[in-house]
Each structure stands twice: as C-alpha cells, then as structure tokens.
N, C-alpha and C positions, 0 to 999 in steps of 0.2 A: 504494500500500500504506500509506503515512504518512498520508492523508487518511483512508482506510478505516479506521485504528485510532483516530482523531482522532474520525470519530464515532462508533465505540462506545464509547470512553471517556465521552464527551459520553452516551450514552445510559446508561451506566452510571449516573453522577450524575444523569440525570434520572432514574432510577428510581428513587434511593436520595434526591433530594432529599425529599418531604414527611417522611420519618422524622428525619435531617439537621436540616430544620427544625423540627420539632417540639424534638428536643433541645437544640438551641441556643436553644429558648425563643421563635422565628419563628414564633408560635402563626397569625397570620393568612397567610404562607407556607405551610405545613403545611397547612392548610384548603385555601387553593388549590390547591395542587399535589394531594392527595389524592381532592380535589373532579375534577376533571379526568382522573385515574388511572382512576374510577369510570365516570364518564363513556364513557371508551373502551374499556371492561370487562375493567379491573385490579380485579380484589378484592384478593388477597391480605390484609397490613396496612391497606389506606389505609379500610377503614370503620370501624378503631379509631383512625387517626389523627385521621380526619376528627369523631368523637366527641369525642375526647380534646381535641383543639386547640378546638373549640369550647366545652367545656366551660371550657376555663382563659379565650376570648375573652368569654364570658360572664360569667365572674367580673371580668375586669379593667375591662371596660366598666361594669359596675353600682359597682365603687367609683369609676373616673373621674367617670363620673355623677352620682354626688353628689357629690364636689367641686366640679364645677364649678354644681352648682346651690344649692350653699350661698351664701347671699347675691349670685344671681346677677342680674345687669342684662337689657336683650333680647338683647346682642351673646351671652351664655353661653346662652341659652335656646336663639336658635338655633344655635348651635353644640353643644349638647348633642342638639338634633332631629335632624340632620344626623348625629353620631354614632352615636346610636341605628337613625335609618335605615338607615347603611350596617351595622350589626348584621345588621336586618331582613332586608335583601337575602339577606346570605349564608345566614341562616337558612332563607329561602324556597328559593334556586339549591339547599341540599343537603337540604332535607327529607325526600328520600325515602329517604337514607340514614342519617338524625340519629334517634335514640334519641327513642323516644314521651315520657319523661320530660322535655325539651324545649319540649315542647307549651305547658302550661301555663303558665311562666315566660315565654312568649314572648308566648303571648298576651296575657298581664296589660302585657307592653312596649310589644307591638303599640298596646292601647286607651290607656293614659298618650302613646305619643307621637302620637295623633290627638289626644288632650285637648289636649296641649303645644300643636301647631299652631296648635288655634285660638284658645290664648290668646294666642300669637304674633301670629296675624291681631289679634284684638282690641287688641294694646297699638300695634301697629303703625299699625292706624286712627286710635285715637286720638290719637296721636303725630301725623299726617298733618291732622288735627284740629283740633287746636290750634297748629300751625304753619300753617295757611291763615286761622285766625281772629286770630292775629297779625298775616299777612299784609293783613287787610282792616283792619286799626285801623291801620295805618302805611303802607301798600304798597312792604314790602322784600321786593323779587324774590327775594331770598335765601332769605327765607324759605317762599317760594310752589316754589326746588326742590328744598327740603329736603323740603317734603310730597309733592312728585312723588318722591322717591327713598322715602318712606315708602309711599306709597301702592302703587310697585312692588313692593315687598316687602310690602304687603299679598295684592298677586298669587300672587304663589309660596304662600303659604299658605291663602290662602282663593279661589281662581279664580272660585266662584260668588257671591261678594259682588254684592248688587243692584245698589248704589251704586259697585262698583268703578271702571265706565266714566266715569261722572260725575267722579268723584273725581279718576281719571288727568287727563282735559283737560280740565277746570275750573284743577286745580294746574299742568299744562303750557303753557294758552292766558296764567295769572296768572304763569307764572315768566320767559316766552319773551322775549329783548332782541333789541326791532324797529332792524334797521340799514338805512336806504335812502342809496342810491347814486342819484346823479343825474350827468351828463356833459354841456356845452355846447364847444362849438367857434367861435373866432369867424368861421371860414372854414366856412360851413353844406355845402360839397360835402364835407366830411368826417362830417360827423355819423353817418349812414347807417353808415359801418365803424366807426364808432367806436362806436355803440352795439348794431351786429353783436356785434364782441368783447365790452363790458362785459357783454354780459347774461349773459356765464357766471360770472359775480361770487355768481348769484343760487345756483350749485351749495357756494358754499362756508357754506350751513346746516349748521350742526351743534350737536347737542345743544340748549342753551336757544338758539343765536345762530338768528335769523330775517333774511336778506338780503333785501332786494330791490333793486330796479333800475328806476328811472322809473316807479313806481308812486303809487296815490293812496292811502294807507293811515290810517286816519285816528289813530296815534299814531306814532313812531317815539323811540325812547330817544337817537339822536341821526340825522342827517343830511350825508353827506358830499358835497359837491359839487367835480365832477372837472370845471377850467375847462381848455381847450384853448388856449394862446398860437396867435396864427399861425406858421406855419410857415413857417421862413426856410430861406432857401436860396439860396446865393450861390458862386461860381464863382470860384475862385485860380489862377493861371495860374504856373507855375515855367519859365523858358527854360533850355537847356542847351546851348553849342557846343563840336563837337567838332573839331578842325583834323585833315587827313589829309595827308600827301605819302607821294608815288610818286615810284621811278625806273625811267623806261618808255623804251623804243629810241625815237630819234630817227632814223634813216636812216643811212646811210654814208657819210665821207669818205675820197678818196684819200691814201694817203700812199708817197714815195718815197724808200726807205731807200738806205743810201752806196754800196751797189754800182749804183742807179738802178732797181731793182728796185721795180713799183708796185704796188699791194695798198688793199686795201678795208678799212678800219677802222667798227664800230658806234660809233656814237657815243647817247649818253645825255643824260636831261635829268629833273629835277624837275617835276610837277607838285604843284600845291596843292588843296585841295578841302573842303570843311565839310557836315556835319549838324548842322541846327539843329532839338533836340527841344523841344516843347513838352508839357510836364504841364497838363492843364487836370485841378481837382477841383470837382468838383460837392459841395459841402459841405450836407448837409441838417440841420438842427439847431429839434425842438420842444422845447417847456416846458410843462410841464403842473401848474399851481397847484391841489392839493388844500389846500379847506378843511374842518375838521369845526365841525360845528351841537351841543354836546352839550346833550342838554335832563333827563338824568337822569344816577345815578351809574352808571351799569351799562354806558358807552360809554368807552372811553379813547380813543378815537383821535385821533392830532394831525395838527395842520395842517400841511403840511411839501411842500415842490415837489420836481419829477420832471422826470427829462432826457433825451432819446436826439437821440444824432448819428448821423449815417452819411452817409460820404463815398466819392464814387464818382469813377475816375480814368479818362482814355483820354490816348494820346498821339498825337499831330500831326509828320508830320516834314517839314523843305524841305533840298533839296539845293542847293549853292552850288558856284561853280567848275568845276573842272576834270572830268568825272564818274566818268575814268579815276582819280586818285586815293582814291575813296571806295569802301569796303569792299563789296561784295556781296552780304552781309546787311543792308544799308542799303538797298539798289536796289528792293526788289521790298516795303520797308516800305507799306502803305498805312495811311490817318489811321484809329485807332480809333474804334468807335460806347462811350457810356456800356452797361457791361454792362446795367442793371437801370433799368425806366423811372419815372415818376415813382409811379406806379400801385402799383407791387410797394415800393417803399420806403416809401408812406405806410402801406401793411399792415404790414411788419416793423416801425417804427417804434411801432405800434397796441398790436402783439404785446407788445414791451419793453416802453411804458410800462406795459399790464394788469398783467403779468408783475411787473417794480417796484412796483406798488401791491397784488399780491394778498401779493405776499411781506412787506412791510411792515405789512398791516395786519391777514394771515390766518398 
C-alpha cells in the first residue's frame, strides 16, 4: 500500500512537472516534459507550455548569442553553433505542436547557422594550413598535430571537403613519433620467446606514438635496443639436523622382592636418531640492458636496466641412526622434484621483464 501511494505521488508531480517548470523559470525542462506529455497524448496545458517555454528559450538564446559573438575567436563560434543547434533540434522534435509564428524566426537561424559552419570549416582549414606550412619550414611535429586536431575539426563541419582526406594523413603521417624496438639475447635459444613476447610492444600505438618491433623503417625519432644478459642460474644448498630420542621397551628383567617372591620387570632404554634436511635453491636470475638511440626531440626514453629472479626450492632428506627414534612423518618423506622446469621459468621470467619495460616506458 506504501509503495502504491509512493507512485502516485511520483505521478502526480510528473504531471504537474512541465507547468512546475515553467514557473520556476526551467524554461528548457518545461519544453521537455511538455514535449513528451504531447507525445503520449496529454493535451490539456502542455501545448501552451510547450509554446510559452519556447518562446522565453528563444528569447534567451538570441541574446546569449550575441554575447558571445561579440568579438568572438573560433572557440565562441563554435560554441555558439553548437548552441544554436541544440535550439534547432528542439524546435524540429516539437514543430508540430509550436505556433506557425515560429517559423520564420527559425528559419532565418536555421540559414545563419549553416553560414556559421562553414565559416567555421573555412577558419579551421586555414588554421590547419598554416600550421602544416610551418611545419614544412622547421619540421616540428608539434606542429604537424596541431593541424591534424585542426583539420579534424574541419571534419565535423565540413564532411564533404575534397581535400579533407589528404589533409587528415598528410598532417597524421607528418605529426606521427616512429619508436622501434629491437631485442638481442646472447644465448640465441632464447631469442624465439623473447621476440614471441616483444612483439606485443607493437599494440601499444597510440595517438601520434607509432611502435614497432624489428622492423626496417626507414626513419624512426628514436631507437630502443633490449640487450638480453645471459642467464645465470646457480644452485644454494642450506643443510639442517635435527636430533631425535626415544624411550622404547627393552625386554624384561627378573627381580626378587624380601619375601623371595619373583616377578618380571620392563625395562627401558634411549634411543638416538637424526634427519638431515637438505634445501637445494635453484636461483634463476637475468638482466636485461635497455639502451635508447634518441635521434629527434619527440623520444624521451632512457636508458636504464631491468631484472627478474626467481628461485625454485625442493628438499632432500637422509635418515641416520636408530630408525625407531625418528618421527613418522619423517619415514615415508621422499626427495622433492624442482616444481617448474627450466622451460616455464624462462617464459615467466620473458613475461616480467616485457611487463617492466612496457610499464616504464608506456
């Protein structure tokens, strides 16, 4: 019952919102909601709201309007086109209920913001223009993506531009910083995984940044070369003894107490006994010397080295002495195998170093 009054309430103010809005001066609320009421074939109020609210969003938008076009730059152009569109729209969505008077005022907006756009297109070009002819008297990349950001924004306003395509990858092929990646190993049965992995290196393009990976390119802004140390791996051995005693029956003696009465006593004895553990580690340990080549300003990368260990342990054990003295859980121990063989660590190993150089340098 609490729920079910919960949404009539709730429809109550949605009924009564576009008027609500209206009053409170929510003139583009009021439109919507109004607009919408219509839509689902509410008449009542909402085709003089929807009049009325339009009317004042009309008025407010033509003085914003020129404000902002009073001495305005291209950032206020387009952002007064963009205004004025979203005008348009609603004007369009509710026409069939807006007042014929309308009409005319709208259309005179309508033709001014197709004029707008394409002086938009045009400053834009030009703009795009004279930053790529910049670019060819000095070649700063910089400048070659400022024409591609111009030149995209010549897109949005002018789509059929002849020259548009030219334009974009002529300014995208002149802005774009070639980075190649190269990998050597001095131990050549590695190379193969190692430039498995690297070559996903070549996934981290983006924007102006062009990767490659063992390629013949015939410029690159700089040059990274990923030298492989040999790969050591050496073997530490830790011992550990543990000493055990027991007291375990030894058989029976006689013994004959003062009345001469004779009787069978347990007799006891210590045993001694050891676990000798042995810890072998199998210590893996490469290095990996990245140098960078910078041949332009548009590369920072530095030179700087990379490391991964990993070390793999099993235990060994020998029984000593007595066997009766040593714990149970010792008895049936057999010598561990190295979990992971040599194969699988030289991959993880692959993985880290990538991983450390893509984070470093991406």
């Amino acid at each position: 019952m609490k729920n079910l009054l919960l949404l009539f309430a709730v429809a109550i103010i949605s009924c009564a919102s576009p008027q609500k809005n209206f009053e409170k001066g929510n003139f583009q609320k009021a439109y919507t909601g109004a607009l919408k009421d219509l839509e689902n074939g509410k008449r009542g109020k909402n085709k003089s709201i929807l009049n009325r609210s339009f009317n004042e969003m009309l008025k407010a938008h033509q003085t914003e309007y020129d404000l902002i076009m009073r001495d305005a730059d291209i950032n206020d152009w387009e952002n007064a086109f963009y205004k004025r569109d979203d005008l348009i729209v609603n004007y369009i969505k509710g026409k069939r209920w807006l007042d014929d008077d309308f009409d005319p005022p709208m259309n005179e907006i309508s033709n001014e913001n197709e004029l707008l756009s394409m002086d938009i297109a045009t400053e834009y070009e030009l703009l795009g223009n004279e930053a790529m002819a910049e670019f060819e008297t000095n070649r700063d990349k910089r400048l070659a993506q400022k024409a591609w950001a111009f030149y995209n924004k010549l897109a949005q306003f002018d789509p059929e531009n002849k020259n548009l395509s030219t334009y974009i990858n002529r300014s995208l092929e002149a802005a774009t910083v070639h980075i190649l990646f190269d990998a050597d190993a001095w131990d050549f049965k590695y190379e193969y995984d190692i430039d498995r992995k690297f070559k996903n290196i070549e996934r981290k393009s983006e924007g102006f940044i062009q990767v490659y990976f063992e390629k013949n390119i015939p410029h690159a802004d700089c040059m990274v070369e990923i030298d492989f140390n040999d790969l050591e791996n050496t073997i530490r051995r830790e011992t550990n003894v543990q000493d055990f005693t027991e007291r375990i029956e030894d058989g029976y003696k006689t013994v004959k107490d003062t009345s001469g009465r004779v009787s069978k006593v347990l007799m006891y004895k210590e045993v001694n006994g050891s676990v000798t553990r042995t810890t072998e580690f199998k210590e893996y340990y490469w290095e990996v010397r990245v140098k960078s080549n910078v041949y332009s300003n548009y590369c920072d990368f530095r030179s700087r080295n990379f490391e991964s260990s990993i070390t793999l342990e099993r235990n060994k054990y020998r029984l000593s002495g007595d066997d009766r003295a040593i714990p149970s859980r010792f008895k049936n121990k057999r010598d561990e195998e190295f979990k992971d063989n040599e194969d699988d660590v030289v991959d993880d190993m692959i993985d880290d170093l990538y991983d450390q150089i893509v984070r470093y340098y991406f």
